[in-house]
C-alpha positions in Angstrom: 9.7 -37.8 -48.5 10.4 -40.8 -50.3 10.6 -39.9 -53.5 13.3 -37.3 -52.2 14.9 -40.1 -50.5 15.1 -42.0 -54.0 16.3 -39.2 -55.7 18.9 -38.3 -53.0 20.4 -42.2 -53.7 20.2 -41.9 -57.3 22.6 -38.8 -57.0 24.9 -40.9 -55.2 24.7 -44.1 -57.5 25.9 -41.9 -60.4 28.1 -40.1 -59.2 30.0 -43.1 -57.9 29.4 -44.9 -61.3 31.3 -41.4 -62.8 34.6 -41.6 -60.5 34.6 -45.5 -61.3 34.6 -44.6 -65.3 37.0 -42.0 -64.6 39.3 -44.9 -63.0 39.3 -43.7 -59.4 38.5 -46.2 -56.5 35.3 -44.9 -54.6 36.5 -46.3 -51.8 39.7 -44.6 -51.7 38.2 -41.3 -50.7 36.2 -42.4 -48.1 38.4 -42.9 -44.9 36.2 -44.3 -42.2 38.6 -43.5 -39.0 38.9 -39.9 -39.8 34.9 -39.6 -39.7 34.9 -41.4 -36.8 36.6 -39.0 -34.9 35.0 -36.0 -36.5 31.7 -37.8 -35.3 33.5 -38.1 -31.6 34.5 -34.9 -31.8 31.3 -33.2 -32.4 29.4 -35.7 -29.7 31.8 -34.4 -27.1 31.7 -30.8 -28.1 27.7 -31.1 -27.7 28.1 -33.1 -24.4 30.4 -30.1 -23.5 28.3 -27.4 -24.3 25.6 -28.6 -22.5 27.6 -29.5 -19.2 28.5 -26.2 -19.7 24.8 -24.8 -19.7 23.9 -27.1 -16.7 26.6 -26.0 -14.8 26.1 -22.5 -15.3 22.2 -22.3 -14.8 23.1 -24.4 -11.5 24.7 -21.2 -10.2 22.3 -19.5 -8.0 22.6 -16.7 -5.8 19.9 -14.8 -3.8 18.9 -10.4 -4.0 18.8 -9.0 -0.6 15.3 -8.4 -1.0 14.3 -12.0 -1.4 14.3 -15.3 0.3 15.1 -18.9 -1.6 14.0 -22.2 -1.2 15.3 -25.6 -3.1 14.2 -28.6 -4.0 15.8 -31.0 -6.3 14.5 -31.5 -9.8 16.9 -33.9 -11.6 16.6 -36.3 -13.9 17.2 -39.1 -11.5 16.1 -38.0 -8.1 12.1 -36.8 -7.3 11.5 -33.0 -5.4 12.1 -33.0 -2.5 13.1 -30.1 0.0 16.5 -29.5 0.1 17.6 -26.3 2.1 16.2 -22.3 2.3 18.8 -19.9 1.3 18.7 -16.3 2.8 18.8 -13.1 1.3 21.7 -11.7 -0.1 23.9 -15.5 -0.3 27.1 -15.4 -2.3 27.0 -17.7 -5.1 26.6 -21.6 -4.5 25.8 -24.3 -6.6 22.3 -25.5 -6.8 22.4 -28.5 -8.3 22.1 -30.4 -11.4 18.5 -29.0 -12.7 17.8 -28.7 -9.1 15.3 -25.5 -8.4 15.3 -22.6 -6.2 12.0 -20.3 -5.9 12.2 -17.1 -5.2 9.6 -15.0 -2.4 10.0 -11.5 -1.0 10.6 -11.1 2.6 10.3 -6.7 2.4 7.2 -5.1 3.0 4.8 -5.9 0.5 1.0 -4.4 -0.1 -2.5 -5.0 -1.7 -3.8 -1.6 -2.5 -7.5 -1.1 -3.6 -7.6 2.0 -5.6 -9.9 4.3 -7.9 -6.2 5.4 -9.3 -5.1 3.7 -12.7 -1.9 3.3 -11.7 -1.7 2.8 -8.2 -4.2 -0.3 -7.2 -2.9 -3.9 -7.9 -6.1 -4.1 -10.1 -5.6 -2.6 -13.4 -7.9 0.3 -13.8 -10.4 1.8 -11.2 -11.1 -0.2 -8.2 -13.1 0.3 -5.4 -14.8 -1.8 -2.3 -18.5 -0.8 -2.1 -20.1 -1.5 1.7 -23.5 -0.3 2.6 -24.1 1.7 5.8 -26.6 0.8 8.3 -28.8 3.4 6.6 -28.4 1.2 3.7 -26.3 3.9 1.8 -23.7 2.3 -0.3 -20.3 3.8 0.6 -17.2 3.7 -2.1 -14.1 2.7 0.6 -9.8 2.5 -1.5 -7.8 0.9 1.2 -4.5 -0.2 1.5 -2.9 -3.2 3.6 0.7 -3.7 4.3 2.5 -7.0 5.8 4.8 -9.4 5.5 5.7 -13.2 4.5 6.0 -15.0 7.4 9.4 -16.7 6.2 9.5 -18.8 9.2 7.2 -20.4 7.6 8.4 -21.0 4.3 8.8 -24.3 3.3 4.7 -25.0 4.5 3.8 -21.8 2.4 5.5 -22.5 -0.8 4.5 -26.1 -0.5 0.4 -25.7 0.5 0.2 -22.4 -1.0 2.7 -21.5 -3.5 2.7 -24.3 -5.4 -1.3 -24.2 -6.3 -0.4 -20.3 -7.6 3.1 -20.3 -8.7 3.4 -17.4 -6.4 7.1 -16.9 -7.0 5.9 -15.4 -9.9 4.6 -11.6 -10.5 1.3 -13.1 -11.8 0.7 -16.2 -9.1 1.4 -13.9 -6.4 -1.0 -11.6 -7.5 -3.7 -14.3 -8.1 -3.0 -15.1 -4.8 -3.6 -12.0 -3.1 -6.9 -11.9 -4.9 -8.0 -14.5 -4.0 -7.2 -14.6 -0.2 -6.7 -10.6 1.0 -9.6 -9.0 -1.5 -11.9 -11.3 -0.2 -11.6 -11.0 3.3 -11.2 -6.8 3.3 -14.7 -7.0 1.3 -16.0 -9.0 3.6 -14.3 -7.2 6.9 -15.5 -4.1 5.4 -19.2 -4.6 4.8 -19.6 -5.8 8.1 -18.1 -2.7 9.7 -19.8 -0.6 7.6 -22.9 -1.8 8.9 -22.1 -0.6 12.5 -22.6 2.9 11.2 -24.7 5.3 9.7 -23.9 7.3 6.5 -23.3 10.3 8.2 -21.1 9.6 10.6 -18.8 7.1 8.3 -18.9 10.3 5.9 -18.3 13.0 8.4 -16.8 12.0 11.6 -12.8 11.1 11.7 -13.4 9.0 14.7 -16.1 6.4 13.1 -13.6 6.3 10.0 -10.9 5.7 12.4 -12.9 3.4 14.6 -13.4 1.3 11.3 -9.6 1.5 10.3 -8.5 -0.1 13.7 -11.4 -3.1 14.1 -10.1 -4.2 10.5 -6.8 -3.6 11.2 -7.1 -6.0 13.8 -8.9 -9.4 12.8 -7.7 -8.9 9.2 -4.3 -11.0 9.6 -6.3 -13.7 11.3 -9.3 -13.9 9.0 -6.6 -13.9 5.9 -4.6 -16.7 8.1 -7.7 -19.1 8.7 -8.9 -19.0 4.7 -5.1 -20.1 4.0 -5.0 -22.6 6.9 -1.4 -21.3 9.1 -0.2 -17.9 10.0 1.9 -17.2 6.5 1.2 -13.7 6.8 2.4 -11.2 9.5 2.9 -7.4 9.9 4.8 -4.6 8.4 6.9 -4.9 11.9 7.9 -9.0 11.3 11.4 -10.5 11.9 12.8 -14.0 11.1 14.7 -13.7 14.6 11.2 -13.1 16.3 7.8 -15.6 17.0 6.2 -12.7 17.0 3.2 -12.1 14.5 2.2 -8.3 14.4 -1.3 -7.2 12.9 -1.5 -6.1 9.5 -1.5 -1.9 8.8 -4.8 -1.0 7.1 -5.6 2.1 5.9 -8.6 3.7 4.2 -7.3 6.3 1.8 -10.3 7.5 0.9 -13.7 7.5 1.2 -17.1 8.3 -1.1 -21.2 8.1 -0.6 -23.2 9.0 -4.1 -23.3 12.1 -5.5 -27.1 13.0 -4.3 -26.1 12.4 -0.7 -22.9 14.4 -1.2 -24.9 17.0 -1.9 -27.4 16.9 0.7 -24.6 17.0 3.4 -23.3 19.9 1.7 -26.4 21.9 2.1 -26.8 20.4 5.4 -23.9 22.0 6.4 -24.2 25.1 4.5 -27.2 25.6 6.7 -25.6 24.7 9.6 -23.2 27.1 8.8 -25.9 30.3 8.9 -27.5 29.3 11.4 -24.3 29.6 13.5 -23.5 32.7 12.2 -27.0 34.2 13.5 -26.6 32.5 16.7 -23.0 34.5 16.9 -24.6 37.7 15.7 -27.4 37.4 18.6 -24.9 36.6 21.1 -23.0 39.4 20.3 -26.1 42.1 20.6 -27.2 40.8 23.6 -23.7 41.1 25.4 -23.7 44.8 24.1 -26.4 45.2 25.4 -25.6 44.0 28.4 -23.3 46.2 28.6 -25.5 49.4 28.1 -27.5 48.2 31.0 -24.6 48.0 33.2 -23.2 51.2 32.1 -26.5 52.7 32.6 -26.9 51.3 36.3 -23.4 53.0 37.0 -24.6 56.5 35.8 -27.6 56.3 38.0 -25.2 55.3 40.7 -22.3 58.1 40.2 -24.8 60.8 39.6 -23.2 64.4 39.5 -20.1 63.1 40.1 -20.0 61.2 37.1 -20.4 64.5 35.1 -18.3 66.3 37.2 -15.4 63.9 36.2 -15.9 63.9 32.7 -15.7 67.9 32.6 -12.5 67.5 34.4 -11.3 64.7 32.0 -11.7 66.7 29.1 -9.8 69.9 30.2 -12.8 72.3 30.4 -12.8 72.6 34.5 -9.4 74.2 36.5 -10.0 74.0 40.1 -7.6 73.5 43.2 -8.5 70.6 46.1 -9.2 72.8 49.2 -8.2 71.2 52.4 -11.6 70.9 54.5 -12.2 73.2 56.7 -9.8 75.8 55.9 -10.5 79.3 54.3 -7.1 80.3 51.3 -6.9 82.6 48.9 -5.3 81.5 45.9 -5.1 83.4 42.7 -5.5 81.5 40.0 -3.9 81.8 36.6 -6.3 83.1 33.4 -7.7 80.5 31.6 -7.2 80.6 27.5 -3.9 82.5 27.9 -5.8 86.1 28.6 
């Protein structure tokens, strides 16, 4: 750099010696006011532009689906809370390199799920809780709830600060580390309530399971963060109220050896049904025959008497008891 330097001022030197030699003053074309104010000039233009920038990136408005909170950030004042902005605000100025973070306030979910493209893990997920048979069981879930914006300011400053969750990735850290923990652990422990076959085949247990998680996973989720920041699907702003989290299982899987046995299992089950049916049925015809024959027995004669006259092979008249007629009576087969 110095030699450049050097080189740079020996340019100069002899170029000035030249005009001198030529007869022209040096000094008479350098005119220091005129790059003064070219200097100014270009200083202002700069301050300018970058007024310009701070003004504009102090502009802030907020989407409908999200809810704003500010704190001052400039050069000459520290960070401290300044207002929360709702959803959907017109444009307002912020502040000079003042900051406003950004949180949801629709429904949001954590979905555990064997799907690529569905879970909020990339790739296949799955929470594995054995049964009380000791029968590992594969459980995809999903949870739905809300921020609990009332609650803003002591969220973002306890909790969204240590993940950055105004971003996609801190809030996602953040859900990791506080929901996927606690439906592991709420899930193990009901699992162990059951056994294999009954969390495997019987829509009550499953939904049995469904509801008991349902119901102490807001409060479990609330305690490990330290405040109720988190709320239900059904949450308002306009409400104290703080609904349960919805939690669904989606689906549900045991290993494939046990699959199969309960598939034989009811296979048989199946058959032997069917030859229960198939003896029920014989015996009611045959209770039937019995009856049938009992009423034979009964009727006698007249039981065959009836029949003949049922099937056309018997003409007679009724003859009023004790009277004597003579009725002719016409020929049979048309003769």
């Amino acid at each position: 750099m110095a030699d450049e330097s050097g080189d740079a001022a020996d340019r100069v030197e002899k170029k000035a010696r030249a005009l001198m030699q030529r007869g022209v003053d040096a000094s008479k074309g350098f005119e220091p006011q005129g790059c003064m104010k070219a200097v100014i000039w270009v200083v202002v233009a700069v301050v300018a532009l970058v007024a310009v920038s701070l003004l504009v990136g102090s502009v802030k408005k907020t989407p409908r689906d999200q809810i704003g909170i500010s704190y001052g950030g400039g050069p000459i004042e520290g960070q401290h809370f300044q207002r929360i902005v709702q959803p959907g605000s017109n444009l307002f100025i912020n502040g000079f390199m003042d900051k406003l973070y950004l949180y949801p306030v629709t429904q949001r979910n954590y979905i555990i799920s064997n799907r690529i493209d569905e879970g909020d893990v990339h790739g296949e997920d799955a929470v594995v809780a054995p049964s009380n048979d000791r029968i590992p069981v594969t459980f995809q879930v999903a949870v739905y709830f809300k921020l609990n914006t009332n609650e803003l300011r002591k969220f973002h400053e306890q909790i969204g600060l240590k993940y950055k969750a105004w971003t996609d990735d801190g809030w996602l850290r953040m859900l990791n580390d506080s929901f996927r923990q606690q439906i592991e652990f709420a899930l193990q422990r009901e699992a162990r309530k059951y056994a294999v076959a009954d969390i495997y085949a019987d829509p009550v247990v499953l939904e049995d399971i469904r509801t008991e998680i349902g119901g102490i996973l807001k409060e479990n989720v609330n305690s490990i963060l330290g405040d109720e920041y988190f709320c239900g699907p059904q949450f308002e702003s306009t409400s104290d109220a703080c609904p349960d989290f919805t939690f669904l299982v989606k689906h549900i899987d045991v290993p494939d050896e046990v699959r199969t046995a309960f598939e034989t299992n009811r296979t048989s089950e199946i058959a032997v049904q069917t030859k229960q049916n198939e003896i029920a049925q014989r015996e009611a015809e045959a209770e039937a025959i019995k009856k049938l024959n009992e009423a034979l027995a009964i009727a006698g004669q007249n039981y065959v008497l009836l029949k003949a006259i049922e099937s056309g092979k018997i003409n007679f008249w009724v003859l009023p008891e004790g009277q004597s007629l003579t009725l002719n009576t016409p020929p049979s087969g048309g003769g």
